[in-house]
C-alpha positions as CSV (number, residue, x, y, z in Angstrom):
1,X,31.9,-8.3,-21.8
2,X,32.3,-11.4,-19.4
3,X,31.3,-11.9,-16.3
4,X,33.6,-14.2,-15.1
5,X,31.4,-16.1,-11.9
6,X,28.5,-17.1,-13.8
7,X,28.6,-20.0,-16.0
8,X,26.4,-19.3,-19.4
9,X,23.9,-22.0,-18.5
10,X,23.1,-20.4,-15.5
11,X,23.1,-17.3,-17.3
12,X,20.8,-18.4,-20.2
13,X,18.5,-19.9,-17.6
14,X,18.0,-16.8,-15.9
15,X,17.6,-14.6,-18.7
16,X,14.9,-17.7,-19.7
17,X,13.1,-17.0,-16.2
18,X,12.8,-13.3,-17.3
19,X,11.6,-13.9,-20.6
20,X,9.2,-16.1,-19.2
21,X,8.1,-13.3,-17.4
22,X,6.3,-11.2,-20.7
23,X,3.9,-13.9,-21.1
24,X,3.2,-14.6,-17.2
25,X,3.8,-12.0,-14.8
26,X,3.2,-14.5,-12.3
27,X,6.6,-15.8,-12.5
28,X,8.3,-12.6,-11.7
29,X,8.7,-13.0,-8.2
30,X,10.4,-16.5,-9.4
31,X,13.0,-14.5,-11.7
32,X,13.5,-11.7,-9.0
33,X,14.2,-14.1,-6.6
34,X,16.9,-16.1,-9.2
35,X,18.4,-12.5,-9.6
36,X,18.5,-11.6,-6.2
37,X,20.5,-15.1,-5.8
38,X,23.1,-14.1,-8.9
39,X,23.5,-10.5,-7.4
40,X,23.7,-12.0,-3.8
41,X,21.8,-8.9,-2.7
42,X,18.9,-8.9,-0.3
43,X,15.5,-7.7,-2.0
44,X,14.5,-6.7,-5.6
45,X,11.5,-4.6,-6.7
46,X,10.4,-4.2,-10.2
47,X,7.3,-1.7,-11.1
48,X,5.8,-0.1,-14.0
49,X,3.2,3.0,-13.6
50,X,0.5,4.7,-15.6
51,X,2.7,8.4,-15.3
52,X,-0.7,10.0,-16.7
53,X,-3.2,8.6,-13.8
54,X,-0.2,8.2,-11.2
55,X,-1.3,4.8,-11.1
56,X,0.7,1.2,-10.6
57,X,0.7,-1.2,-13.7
58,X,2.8,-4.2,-12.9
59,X,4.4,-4.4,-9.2
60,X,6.3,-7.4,-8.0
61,X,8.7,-7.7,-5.3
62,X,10.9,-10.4,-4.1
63,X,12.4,-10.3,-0.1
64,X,10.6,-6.6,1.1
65,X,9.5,-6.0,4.3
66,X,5.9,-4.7,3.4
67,X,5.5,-2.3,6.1
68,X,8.6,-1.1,6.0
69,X,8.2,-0.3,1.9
70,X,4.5,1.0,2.6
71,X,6.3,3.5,4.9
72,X,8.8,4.3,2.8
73,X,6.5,4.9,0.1
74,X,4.2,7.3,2.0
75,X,7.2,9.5,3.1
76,X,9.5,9.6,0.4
77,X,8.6,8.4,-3.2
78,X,8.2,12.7,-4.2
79,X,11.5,13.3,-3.1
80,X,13.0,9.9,-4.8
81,X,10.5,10.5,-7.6
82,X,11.8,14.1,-8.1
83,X,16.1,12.9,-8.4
84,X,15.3,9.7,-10.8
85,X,13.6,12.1,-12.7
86,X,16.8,14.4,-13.0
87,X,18.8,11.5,-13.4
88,X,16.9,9.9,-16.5
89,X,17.2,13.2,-18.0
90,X,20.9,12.6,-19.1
91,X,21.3,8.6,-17.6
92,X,22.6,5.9,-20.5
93,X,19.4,3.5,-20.4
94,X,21.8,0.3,-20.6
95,X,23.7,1.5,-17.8
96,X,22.5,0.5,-14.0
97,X,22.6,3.3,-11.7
98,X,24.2,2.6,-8.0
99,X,23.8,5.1,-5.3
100,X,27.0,4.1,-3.2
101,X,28.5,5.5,-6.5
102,X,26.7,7.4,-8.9
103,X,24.7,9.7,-6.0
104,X,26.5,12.7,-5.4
105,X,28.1,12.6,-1.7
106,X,26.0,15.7,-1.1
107,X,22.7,13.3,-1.7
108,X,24.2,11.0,0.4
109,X,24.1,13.0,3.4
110,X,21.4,14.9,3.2
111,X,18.7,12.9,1.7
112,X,15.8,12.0,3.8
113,X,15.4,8.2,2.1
114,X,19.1,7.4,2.2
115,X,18.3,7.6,6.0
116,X,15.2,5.2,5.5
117,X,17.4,2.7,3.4
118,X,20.0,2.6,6.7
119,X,17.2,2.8,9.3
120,X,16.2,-1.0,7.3
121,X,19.7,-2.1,7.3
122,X,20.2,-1.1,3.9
123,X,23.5,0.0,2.7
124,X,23.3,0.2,-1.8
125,X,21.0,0.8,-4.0
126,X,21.0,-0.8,-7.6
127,X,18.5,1.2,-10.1
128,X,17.7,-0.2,-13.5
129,X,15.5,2.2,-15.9
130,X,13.5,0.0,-18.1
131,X,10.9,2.7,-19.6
132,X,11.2,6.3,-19.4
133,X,8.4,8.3,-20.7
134,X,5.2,10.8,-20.4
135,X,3.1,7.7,-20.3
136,X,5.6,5.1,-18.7
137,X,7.8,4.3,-15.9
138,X,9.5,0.9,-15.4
139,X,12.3,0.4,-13.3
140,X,14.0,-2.9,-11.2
141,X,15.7,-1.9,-7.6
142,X,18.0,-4.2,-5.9
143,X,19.6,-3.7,-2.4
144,X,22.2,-5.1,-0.5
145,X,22.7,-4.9,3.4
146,X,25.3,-5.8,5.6
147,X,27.4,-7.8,5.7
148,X,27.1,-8.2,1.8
149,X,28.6,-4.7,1.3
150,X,28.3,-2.3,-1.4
151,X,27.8,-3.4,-5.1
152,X,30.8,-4.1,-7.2
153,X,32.2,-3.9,-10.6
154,X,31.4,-7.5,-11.0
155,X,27.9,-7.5,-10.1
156,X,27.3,-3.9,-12.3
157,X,28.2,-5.7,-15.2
158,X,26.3,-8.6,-14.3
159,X,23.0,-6.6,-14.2
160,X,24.0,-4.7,-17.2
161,X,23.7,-8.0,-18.9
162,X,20.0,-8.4,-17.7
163,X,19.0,-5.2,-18.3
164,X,17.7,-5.2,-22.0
165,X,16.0,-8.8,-21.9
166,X,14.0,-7.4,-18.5
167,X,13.8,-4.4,-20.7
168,X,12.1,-6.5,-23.1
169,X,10.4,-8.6,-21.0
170,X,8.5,-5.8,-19.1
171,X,8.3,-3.9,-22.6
172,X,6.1,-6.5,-24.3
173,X,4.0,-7.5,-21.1
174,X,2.9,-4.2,-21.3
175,X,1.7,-4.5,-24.5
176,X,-0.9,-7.9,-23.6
177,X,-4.0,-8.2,-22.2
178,X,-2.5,-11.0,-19.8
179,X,-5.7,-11.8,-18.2
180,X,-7.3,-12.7,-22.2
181,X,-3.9,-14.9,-22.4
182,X,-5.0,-17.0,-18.9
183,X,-8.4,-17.5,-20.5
184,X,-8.0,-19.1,-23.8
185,X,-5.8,-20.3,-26.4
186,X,-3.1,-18.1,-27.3
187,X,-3.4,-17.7,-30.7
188,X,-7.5,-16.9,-30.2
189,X,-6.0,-14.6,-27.3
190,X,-3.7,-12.8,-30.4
191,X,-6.8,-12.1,-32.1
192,X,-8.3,-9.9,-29.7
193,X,-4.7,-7.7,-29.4
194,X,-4.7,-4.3,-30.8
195,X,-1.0,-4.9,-31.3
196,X,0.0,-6.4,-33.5
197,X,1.5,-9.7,-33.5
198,X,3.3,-12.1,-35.6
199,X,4.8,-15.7,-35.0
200,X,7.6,-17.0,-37.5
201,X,10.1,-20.0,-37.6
202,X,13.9,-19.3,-37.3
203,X,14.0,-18.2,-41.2
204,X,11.5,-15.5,-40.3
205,X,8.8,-17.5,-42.3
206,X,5.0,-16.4,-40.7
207,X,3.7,-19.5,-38.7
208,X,0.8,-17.0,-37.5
209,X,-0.5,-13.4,-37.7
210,X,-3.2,-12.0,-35.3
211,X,-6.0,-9.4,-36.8
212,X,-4.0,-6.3,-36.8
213,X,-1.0,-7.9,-37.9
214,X,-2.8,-9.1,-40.8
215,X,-3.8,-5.4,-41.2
216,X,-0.4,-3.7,-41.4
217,X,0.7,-6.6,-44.0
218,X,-2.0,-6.0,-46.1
219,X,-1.4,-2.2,-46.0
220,X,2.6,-3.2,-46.8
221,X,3.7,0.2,-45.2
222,X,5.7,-1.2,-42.2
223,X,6.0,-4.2,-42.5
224,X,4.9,-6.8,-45.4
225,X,4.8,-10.8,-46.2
226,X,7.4,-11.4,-48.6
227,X,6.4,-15.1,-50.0
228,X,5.3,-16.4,-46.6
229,X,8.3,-14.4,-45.3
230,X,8.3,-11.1,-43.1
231,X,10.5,-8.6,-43.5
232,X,10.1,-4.5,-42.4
233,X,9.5,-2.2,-45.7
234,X,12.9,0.0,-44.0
235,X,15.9,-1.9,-45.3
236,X,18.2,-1.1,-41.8
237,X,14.7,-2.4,-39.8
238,X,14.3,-5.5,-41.8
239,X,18.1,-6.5,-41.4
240,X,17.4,-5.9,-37.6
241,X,14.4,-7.7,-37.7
242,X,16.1,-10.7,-39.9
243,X,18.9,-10.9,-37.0
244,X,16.5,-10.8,-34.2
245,X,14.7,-13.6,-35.7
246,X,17.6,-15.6,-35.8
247,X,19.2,-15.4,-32.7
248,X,15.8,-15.8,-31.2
249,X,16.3,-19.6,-32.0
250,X,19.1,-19.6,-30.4
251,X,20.3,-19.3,-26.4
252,X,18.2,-16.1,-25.0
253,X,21.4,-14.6,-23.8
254,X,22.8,-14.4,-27.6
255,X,19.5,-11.6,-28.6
256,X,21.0,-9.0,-26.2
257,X,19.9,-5.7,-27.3
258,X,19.1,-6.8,-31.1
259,X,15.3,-6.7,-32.1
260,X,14.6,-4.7,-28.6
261,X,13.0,-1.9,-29.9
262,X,13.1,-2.2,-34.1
263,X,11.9,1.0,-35.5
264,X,9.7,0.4,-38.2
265,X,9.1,3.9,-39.6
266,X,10.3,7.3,-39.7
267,X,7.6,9.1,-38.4
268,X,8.7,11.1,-35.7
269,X,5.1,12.1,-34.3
270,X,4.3,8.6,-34.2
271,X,6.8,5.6,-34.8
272,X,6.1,2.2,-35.2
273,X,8.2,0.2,-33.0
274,X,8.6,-4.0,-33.1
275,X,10.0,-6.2,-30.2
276,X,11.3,-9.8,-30.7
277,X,10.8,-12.4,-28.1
278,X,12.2,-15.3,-28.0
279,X,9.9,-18.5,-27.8
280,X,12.2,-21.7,-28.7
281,X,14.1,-22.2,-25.2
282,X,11.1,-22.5,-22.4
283,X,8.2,-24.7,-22.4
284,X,5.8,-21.8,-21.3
285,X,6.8,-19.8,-24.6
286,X,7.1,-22.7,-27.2
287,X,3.4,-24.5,-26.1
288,X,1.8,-21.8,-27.4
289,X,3.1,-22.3,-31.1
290,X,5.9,-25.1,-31.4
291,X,6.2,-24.1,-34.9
292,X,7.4,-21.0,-34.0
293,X,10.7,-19.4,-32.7
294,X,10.1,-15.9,-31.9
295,X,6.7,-13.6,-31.7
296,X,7.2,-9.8,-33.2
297,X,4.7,-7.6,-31.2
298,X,4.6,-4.1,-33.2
299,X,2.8,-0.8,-31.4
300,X,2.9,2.3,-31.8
301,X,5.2,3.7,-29.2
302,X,2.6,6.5,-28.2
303,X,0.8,3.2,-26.4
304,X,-2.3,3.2,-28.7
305,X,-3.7,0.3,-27.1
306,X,-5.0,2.2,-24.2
307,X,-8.4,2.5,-25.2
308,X,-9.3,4.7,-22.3
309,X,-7.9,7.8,-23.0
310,X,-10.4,7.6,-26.5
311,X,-12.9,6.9,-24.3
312,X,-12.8,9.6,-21.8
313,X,-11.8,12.6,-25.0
314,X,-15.0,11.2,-26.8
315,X,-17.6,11.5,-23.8
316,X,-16.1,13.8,-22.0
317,X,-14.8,11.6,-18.3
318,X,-13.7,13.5,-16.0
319,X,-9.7,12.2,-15.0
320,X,-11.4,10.1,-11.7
321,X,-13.3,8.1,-14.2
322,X,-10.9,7.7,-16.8
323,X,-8.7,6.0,-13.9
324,X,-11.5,3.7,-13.4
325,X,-12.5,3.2,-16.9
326,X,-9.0,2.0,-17.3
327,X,-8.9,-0.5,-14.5
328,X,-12.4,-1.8,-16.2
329,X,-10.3,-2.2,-19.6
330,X,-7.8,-3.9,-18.2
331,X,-10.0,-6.5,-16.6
332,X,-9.3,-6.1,-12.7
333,X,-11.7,-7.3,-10.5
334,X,-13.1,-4.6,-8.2
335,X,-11.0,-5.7,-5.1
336,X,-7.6,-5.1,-7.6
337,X,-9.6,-2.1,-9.0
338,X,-10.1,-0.3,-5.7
339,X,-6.8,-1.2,-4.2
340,X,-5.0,0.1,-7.3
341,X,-6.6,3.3,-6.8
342,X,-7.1,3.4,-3.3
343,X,-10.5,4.2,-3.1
344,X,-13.6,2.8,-1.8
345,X,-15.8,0.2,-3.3
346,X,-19.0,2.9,-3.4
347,X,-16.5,5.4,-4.6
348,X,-15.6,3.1,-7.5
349,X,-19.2,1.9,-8.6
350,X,-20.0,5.7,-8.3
351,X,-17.2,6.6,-11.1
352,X,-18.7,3.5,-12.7
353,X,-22.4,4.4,-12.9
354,X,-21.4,7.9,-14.0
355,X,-19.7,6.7,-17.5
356,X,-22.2,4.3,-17.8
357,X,-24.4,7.4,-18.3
358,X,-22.0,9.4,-20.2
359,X,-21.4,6.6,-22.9
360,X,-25.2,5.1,-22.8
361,X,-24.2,1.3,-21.7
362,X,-25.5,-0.7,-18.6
363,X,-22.8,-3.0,-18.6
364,X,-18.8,-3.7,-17.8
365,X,-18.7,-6.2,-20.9
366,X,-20.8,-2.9,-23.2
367,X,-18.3,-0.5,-22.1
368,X,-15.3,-3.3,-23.7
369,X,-17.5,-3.8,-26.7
370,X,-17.7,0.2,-27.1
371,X,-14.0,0.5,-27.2
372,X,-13.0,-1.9,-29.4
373,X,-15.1,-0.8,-31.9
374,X,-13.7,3.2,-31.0
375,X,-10.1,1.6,-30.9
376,X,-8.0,2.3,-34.2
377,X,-6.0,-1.0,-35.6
378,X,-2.5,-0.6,-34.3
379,X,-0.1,1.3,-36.3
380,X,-2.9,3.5,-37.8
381,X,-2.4,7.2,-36.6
């Protein structure tokens, strides 16, 4: 596939920008606004939510009209929320999915938000599913408004391109506690992952392995250290991983969909997934390691990192606390915590006081200390 108006450096850049992205979500509003400029459309959005607590993750935005959005999202996200569901049901995920073409005409005219999207000047809708699942929801939405005109061929192809390295990108930030990341040095910051994660060279050789990467390549059962070399214990996942490895040194465009989502086992009820990112072709990825070329991060795909839901089976939190208990985990200040939520400060600290009594701690950094040591190492059922 070639898109024929975009030169590869400008391609490879951008695709850069995103991958950027995993390791500072700061920068998304940078690489939305780059891909708003490739698509020559007017506004992106790109969100990822909590489906269990109905609560936001990640949300960046680059060109919306706030109160417009705000409105939009108080009158309509049940009804849009309701058809994307339907649609994900049978959608191909590498596919982008355009409303001026892939919404039934009978949508199109009856539909309460395609009147919304016109009363804002709106005329197409570009929706790329990242993650679909009972515990996430990713997705990038890109307009256009007059006079640019409906999307075309050219620029559905274009964004079919970007889909799997956003994908990626948005797959493995949600994986990091970015805030530890900011702090300190990112190989201590590895340390205190429950994923796990492993930095190599271009040969695949291991430059560095955090705690619960050490773990699994000690127990040998997904993936193992082959003299100084990683490779999966599946044959088809180590090829995979192998390849992903390699082309990681390479141009970021040249990846694609290879080392995306490596499946490490065959354990249906709870598989052991690996992502490659590629580190060699921007200064924010290489600093961290120059040694290395790519970073595996391995998880279980169930999210087992989300130390919250242990927290709230094992002393009983009611769902309002677990919400809150989660925000504490993440490390949001009480301004992102409360606006996240949308509840009051005294609402919050009340939630607050009421699993510090349930779980016998006094303090925010207790409650962390209490689930790390409840936490199982990644990839241990």
């Amino acid at each position: 596939m070639t898109v024929v108006d975009i030169s590869p450096t400008l391609l490879s850049a951008l695709i850069g920008a995103i991958y950027d992205c995993a390791l500072d979500p700061s920068r998304w509003e940078n690489a939305l606004g780059e891909m708003v400029a490739a698509l020559e459309c007017k506004n992106a959005l790109l969100s990822l939510t909590d489906m269990r607590y109905d609560r936001l993750l990640l949300t960046r935005n680059f060109g919306m009209n706030e109160e417009w959005w705000r409105s939009f999202q108080d009158k309509h996200v049940p009804e849009v929320a309701a058809q994307l569901s339907a649609i994900l049901a049978s959608w191909p995920s590498d596919k982008p999915f355009v409303i001026s073409r892939d919404l039934p005409p009978d949508s199109l005219e009856n539909s309460g938000y395609i009147e919304a999207f016109r009363s804002e000047g709106i005329v197409d809708v570009m929706q790329c599913f990242l993650i679909g699942s009972p515990k996430r929801f990713a997705g990038l939405a890109l307009t256009r408004v007059q006079p640019q005109g409906i999307f075309s061929d050219r620029d559905v192809e274009l964004a079919g391109l970007l889909l799997p390295h956003i994908r990626r990108a948005v797959t493995i930030s949600d994986l990091l506690d970015l805030r530890a990341l900011e702090r300190t040095h990112f190989t201590d910051a590895l340390n205190a992952l429950r994923c796990a994660v492993i930095l190599t060279d271009v040969n695949g050789r291991i430059v560095h392995a955090n705690r619960s990467a050490e773990t699994m390549l000690r127990d040998a059962t997904a993936i193992r250290d082959q003299r100084g070399i990683l490779q999966a214990a599946m044959t088809p996942a180590s090829r995979e991983l192998s390849q992903a490895i390699e082309l990681a040194a390479k141009d970021d465009f040249q990846i694609g969909k290879t080392g995306l989502a490596v499946r490490l086992t065959e354990d249906d009820s709870s598989p052991v997934i690996a992502h490659v990112l590629p580190l060699a072709s921007s200064e924010l990825r290489s600093r961290f390691e120059p040694a290395a070329t790519a970073a595996v991060f391995i998880s279980n795909q169930e999210d087992a990192r989300d130390s919250a839901e242990l927290l709230a089976t094992t002393y009983d939190l009611t769902p309002a606390e677990t919400r809150v208990l989660s925000c504490v985990l993440a490390g949001r200040s009480l301004a992102e915590s409360t606006s996240e939520l949308r509840i009051s400060a005294a609402t919050f600290r009340t939630h607050l006081y009421a699993i510090f009594r349930k779980t016998g701690v006094s303090r925010q950094q207790d409650l962390l200390l209490l689930a790390s040591r409840l936490a199982p190492p990644a990839g241990i059922v």
